[in-house]
N, CA, C and O atoms as CSV, one atom per row, in Angstrom:
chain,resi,resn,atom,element,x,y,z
A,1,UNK,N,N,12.347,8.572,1.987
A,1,UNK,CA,C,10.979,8.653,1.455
A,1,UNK,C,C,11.017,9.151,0.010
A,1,UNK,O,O,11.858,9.991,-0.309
A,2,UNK,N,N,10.115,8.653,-0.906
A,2,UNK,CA,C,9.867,9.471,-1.997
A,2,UNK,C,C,8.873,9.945,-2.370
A,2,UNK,O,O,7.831,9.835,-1.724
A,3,UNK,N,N,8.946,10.522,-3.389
A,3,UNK,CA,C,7.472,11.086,-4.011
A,3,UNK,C,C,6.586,11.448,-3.510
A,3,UNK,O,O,6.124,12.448,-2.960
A,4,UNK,N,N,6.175,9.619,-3.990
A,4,UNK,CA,C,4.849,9.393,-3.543
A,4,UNK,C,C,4.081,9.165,-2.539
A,4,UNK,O,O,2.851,9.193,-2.490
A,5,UNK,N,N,5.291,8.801,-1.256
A,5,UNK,CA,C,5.075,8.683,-0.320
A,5,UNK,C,C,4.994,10.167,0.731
A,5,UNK,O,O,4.607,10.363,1.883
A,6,UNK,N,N,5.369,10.726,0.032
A,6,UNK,CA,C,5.429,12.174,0.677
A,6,UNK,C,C,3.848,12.692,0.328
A,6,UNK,O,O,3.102,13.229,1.147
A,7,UNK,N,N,3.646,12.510,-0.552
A,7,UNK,CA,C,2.159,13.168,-1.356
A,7,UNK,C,C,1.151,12.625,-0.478
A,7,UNK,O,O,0.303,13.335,0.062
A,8,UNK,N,N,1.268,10.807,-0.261
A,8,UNK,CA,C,0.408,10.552,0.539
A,8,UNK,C,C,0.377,10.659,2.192
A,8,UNK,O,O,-0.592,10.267,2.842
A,9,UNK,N,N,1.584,11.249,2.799
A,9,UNK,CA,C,1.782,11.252,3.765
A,9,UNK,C,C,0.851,12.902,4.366
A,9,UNK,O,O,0.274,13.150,5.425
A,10,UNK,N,N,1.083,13.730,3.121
A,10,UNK,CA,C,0.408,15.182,3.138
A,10,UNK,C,C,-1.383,15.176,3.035
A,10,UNK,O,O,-2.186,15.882,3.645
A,11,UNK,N,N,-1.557,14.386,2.292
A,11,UNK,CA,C,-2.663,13.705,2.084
A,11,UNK,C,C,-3.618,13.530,3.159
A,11,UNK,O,O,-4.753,14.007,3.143
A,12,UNK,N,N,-3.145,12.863,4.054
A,12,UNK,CA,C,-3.265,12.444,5.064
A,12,UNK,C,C,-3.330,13.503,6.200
A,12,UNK,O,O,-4.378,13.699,6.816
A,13,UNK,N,N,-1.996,14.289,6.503
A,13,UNK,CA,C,-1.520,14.609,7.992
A,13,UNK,C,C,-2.661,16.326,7.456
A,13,UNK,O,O,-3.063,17.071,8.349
A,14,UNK,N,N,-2.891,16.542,6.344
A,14,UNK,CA,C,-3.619,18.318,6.199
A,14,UNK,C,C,-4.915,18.073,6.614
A,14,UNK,O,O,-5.290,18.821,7.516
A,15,UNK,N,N,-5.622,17.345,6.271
A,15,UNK,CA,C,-6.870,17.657,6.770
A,15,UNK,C,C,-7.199,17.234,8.478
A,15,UNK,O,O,-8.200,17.620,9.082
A,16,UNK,N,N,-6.197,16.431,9.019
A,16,UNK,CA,C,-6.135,16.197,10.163
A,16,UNK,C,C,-5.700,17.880,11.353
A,16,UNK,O,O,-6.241,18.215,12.407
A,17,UNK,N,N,-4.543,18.573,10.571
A,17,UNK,CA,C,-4.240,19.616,10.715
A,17,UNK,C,C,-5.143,20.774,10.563
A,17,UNK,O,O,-5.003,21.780,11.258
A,18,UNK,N,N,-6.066,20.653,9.670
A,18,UNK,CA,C,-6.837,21.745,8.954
A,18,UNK,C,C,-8.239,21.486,10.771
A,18,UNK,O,O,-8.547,22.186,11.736
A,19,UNK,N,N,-8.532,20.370,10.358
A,19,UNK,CA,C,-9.486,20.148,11.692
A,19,UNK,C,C,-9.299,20.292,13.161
A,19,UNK,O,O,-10.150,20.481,14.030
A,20,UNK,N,N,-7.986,20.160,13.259
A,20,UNK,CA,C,-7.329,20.923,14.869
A,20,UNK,C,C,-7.111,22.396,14.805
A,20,UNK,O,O,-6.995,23.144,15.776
A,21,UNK,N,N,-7.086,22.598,14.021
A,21,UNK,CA,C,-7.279,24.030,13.654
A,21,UNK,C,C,-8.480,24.975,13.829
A,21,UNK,O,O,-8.411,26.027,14.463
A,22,UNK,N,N,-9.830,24.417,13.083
A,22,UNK,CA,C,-11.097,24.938,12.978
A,22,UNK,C,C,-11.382,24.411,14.688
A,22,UNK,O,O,-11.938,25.135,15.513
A,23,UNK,N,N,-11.003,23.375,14.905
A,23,UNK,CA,C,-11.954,23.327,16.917
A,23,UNK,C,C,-11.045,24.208,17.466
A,23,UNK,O,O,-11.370,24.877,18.446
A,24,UNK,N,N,-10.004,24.295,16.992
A,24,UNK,CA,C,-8.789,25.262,18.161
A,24,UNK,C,C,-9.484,26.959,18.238
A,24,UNK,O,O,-9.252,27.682,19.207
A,25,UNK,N,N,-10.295,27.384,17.128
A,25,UNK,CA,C,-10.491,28.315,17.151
A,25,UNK,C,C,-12.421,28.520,17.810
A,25,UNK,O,O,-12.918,29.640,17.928
């Protein structure tokens, strides 16, 4: 992988993370 593909991969997978997070609590 590079870069950019990493950037958009984070892009992606945090706010998915950030939202299992806020219902988990």
């Amino acid at each position: 992988m590079n870069n950019e593909q990493i950037e958009a991969f984070v892009e992606v997978l945090v706010p998915i993370i950030e939202e299992r997070i806020n219902k988990g609590n």
